[in-house]
C-alpha positions, 0 to 999 in steps of 0.5 A: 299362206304361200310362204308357210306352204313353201317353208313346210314343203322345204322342211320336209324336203330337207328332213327326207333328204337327211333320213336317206344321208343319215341312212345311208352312212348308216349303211355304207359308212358309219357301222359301229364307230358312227358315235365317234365319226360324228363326234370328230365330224363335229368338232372339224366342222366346229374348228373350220366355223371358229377360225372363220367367225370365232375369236381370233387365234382360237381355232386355228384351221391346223387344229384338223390335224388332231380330229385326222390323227383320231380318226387314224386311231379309232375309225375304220376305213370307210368311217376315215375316209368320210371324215377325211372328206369333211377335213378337205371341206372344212379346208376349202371353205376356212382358206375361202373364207380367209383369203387363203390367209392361214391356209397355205400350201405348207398347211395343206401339204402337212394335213395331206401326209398326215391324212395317208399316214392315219388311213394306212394305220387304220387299214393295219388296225382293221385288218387285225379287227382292233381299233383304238389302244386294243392292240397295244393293250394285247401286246402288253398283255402278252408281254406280261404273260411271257415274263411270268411264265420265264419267272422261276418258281418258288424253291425248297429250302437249300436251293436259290434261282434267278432268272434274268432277260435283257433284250435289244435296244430296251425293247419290251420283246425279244428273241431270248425266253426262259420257260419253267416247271416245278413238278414236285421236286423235279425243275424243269427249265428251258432258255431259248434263243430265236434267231434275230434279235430285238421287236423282230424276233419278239413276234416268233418269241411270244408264240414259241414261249406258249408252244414250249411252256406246255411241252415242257410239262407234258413231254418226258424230260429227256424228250422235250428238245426232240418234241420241240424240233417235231413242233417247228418243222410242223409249223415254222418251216423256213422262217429260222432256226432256234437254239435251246438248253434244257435242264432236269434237275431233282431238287431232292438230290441234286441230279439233273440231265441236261440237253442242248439245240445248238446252244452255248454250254451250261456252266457247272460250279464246283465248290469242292474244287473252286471252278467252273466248268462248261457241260458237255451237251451237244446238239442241232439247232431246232428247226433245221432236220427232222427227227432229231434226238438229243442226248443229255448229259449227266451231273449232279449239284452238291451243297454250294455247287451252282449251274449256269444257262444263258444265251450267247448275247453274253458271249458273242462279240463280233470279230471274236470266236464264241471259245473267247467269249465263254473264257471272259464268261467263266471269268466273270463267273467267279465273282459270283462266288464272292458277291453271291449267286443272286446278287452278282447275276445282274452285275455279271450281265450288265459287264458281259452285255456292255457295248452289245446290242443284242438279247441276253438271257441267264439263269443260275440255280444254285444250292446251299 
């Protein structure tokens, strides 16, 4: 009867114990991600009770490294540290219970690093309030949006467009965007250059390509690089400059204007005379004074005329002066009109933008 008053009052003093833990990580520690803080406290527990009484090779005690790095990925601060924790305990008592024999300092040292490193990418997750795959699938997502806003719209007969945007390195985001517009027959389009290139002009990219998309279809068409320069000296002071080309064209007769911020000339093809020709717009880079107006040029595309925007990823090459590089651009220009607009876009890109490590854009409209 003793011994079954004592088992009793033990239970219980075991259970009450338990509720205060289980409400305090409640509290403190679990918070919404308590399914899976149990589930990775689980399986360390699991890895450290295997390597000491499990088959052996099994559970090897380096295998703690996996419910780290998950936590990293999945789990708040306060979730990962509790679980770090247990890893630490589950690592004292699996080096005990072994006789330090797979438990080394090398081990120790690489779950270590691997612990700071998980926690530092938990506290750039939480701070950004996604935890998991949310912030890669947001990125993606954005990415997707500001590729279908560059893409051209569907054209009337008699005329043809392509767009193409290569960026640094292979990344997915760069400082080079395209915005467009079909307002009935009037295209509006703009190339876009921020300044740097690669994953670090990406950020300013996709913010600007949503800003610009709106302002190109709710400003006047000579006013849209006036708007834009008004719009980075509100929001973006100090942080670089950005080029831009805009075009107005009317797909009915072929007029169009066409506006620069500091950017390389649009390039005009003449099929009456067999050449190109740069534009002569001419403006300030956005971003840099105030109140600036920029004033378009004139020109019109007849039938087999094309015109060309692109960024100076095409043109620039260290060591030269950018008249080099539009001189090389209108000569490979040329092959356009024998291999056709569309298709000798892609190759005249690939040929200008070899040996380069920089963002490219380049868009040609052409008529027929």
């Amino acid at each position: 009867m003793m011994n079954a008053s004592l088992a009793a009052r033990f239970a219980r003093h075991v259970r009450s114990l338990w509720q205060r833990v289980a409400a305090l990580l409640r509290r403190k520690v679990l918070f919404r991600y308590r399914l899976v803080l149990i589930t990775l406290v689980m399986l360390a527990v699991g890895i450290g009770i295997g390597a000491v009484w499990g088959p052996t090779g099994w559970f090897p005690p380096s295998a703690v490294i996996l419910t780290v790095l998950a936590g990293g990925l999945l789990l708040k601060r306060k979730s990962l540290a509790f679980l770090l924790a247990v890893v630490a305990v589950v690592l004292l008592f699996t080096a005990f219970a072994l006789d330090f024999g797979q438990v080394g300092p090398g081990l120790l040292v690489t779950i270590g690093v691997t612990a700071v490193l998980a926690y530092l990418l938990s506290g750039v997750r939480e701070r950004l309030g996604v935890q998991g795959l949310s912030g890669e699938k947001m990125l993606l997502e954005l990415r997707d949006r500001i590729r279908a806003q560059g893409r051209l719209p569907e054209f009337p007969d008699g005329w043809g467009g392509t767009a193409i945007l290569r960026q640094a390195g292979g990344s997915s985001f760069g400082g080079d965007f395209v915005v467009s517009m079909l307002h009935g027959s009037r295209l509006e389009l703009a190339v876009v250059d921020v300044s740097g290139k690669g994953v670090d002009a990406g950020t300013r990219a996709l913010l600007l390509s949503g800003a610009f998309g709106g302002l190109i279809s709710a400003v006047p068409r000579g006013e849209f690089l006036a708007h834009c320069n008004d719009y980075l000296m509100r929001t973006a002071v100090g942080e670089g400059f950005v080029t831009a080309v805009h075009l107005s064209l009317d797909l009915e007769s072929g007029d169009y204007i066409i506006s620069s911020a500091g950017h390389p000339p649009a390039v005009h093809y003449d099929s009456g005379a067999g050449e190109w020709s740069t534009t002569d717009a001419k403006g300030v880079v956005l971003g840099v004074i105030p109140e600036m107006t920029y004033t378009p040029v004139k020109g019109r595309l007849r039938r087999g005329d094309a015109i060309m925007l692109h960024t100076d990823g095409l043109i620039e090459t260290p060591g030269e002066d950018l008249d080099s590089g539009t001189d090389r651009l209108l000569g490979a220009a040329e092959r356009l009109v024998t291999k056709g607009f569309r298709e000798g876009a892609a190759d005249m890109v690939d040929v200008l933008s070899k040996g380069k490590n920089d963002d490219t854009a380049l868009v040609v409209i052409w008529r027929f």
